[in-house]
C-alpha positions in Angstrom: -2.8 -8.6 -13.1 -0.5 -7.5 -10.3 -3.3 -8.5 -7.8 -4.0 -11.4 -8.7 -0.6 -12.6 -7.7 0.1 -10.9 -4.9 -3.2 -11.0 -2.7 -3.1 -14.3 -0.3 0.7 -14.6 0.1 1.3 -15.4 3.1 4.6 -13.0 3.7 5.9 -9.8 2.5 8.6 -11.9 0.7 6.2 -13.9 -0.8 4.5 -10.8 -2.2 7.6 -9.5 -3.4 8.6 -12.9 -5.3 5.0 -13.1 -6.7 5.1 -9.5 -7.8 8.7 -8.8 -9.0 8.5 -10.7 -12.7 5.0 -11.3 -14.4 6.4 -13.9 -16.5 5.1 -14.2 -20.8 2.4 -11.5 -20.5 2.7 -11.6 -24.5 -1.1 -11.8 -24.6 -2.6 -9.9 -21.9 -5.0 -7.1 -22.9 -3.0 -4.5 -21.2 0.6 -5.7 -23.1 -1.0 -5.9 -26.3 -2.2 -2.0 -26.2 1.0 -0.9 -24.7 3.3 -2.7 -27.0 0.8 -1.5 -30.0 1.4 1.9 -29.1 2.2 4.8 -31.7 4.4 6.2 -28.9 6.1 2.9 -28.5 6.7 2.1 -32.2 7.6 5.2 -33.3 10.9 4.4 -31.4 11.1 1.0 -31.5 10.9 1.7 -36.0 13.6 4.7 -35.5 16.1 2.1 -34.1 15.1 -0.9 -36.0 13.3 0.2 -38.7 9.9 -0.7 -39.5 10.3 -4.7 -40.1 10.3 -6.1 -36.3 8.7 -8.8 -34.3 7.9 -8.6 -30.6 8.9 -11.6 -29.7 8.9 -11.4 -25.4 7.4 -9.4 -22.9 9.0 -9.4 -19.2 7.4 -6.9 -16.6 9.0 -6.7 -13.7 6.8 -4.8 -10.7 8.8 -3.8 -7.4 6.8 -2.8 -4.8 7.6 -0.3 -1.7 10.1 -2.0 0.7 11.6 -4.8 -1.7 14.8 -5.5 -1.6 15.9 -7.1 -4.4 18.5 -5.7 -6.6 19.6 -6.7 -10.1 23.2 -7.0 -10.8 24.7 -5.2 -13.7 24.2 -7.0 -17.2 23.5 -7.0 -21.0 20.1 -8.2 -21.6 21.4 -9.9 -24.9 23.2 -12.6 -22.8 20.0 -13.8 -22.1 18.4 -14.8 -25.4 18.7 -17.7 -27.4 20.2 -15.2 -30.3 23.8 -16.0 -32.0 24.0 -12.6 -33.0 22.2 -9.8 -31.0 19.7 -7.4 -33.8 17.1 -7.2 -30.7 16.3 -4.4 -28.6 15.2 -3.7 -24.9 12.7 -1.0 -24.1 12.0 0.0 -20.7 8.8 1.7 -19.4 8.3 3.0 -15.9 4.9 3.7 -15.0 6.1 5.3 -12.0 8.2 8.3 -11.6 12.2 6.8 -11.4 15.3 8.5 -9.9 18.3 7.2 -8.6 16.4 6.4 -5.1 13.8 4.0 -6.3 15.3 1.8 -8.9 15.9 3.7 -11.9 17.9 2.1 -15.2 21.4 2.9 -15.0 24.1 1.9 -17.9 27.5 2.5 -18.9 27.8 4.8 -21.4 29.1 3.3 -24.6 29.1 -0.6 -23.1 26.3 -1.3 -26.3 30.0 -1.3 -28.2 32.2 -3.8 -26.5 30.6 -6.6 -27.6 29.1 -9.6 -25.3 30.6 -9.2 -22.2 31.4 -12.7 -19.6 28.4 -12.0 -16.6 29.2 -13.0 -13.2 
């Protein structure tokens, strides 16, 4: 999947662009298994229970050297929800730390409400 999008660019920032969002992989082979998962249910049911729809997939792949960075935000501003009863689960399939572009919230912000992005 990655490959196909990335061989042929003619620039390393074209490469990054191409790589760093796979855009409504809802029906690739791949997403299907991993979101089908017992691992990934089993918390996906202990915070929503066992009634849920997947209803969007979004990978995002970074590869060595990018340099884009994503700004702080609350994924919920970004659906087309009144009322936010959705969750976000994020997977690395590489090991993360605070050098290569691991998650990082702040603690408690799932509690003020929607918050105005900038």
């Amino acid at each position: 999947l990655l490959k196909s999008r990335t061989e042929g660019a003619p620039s390393a920032e074209a490469k990054f662009r191409a790589a760093h969002t796979l855009t409504r992989p809802l029906y690739h082979p791949f997403v299907l298994r991993l979101i089908k998962h017992q691992r990934v249910l089993d918390i996906v049911e202990d915070i929503l229970g066992p009634h849920f729809v997947c209803w969007s997939v979004h990978l995002f792949c970074k590869l060595p050297g990018d340099p884009t960075q994503q700004s702080w935000h609350q994924d919920a501003g970004f659906w087309p929800l009144s009322q936010s009863r959705a969750l976000t689960l994020w997977i690395a399939f590489d090991d993360v730390d605070e050098a290569n572009s691991s998650v990082m919230y702040v603690l408690g912000s799932h509690r003020l409400g929607r918050l105005i992005w900038q």
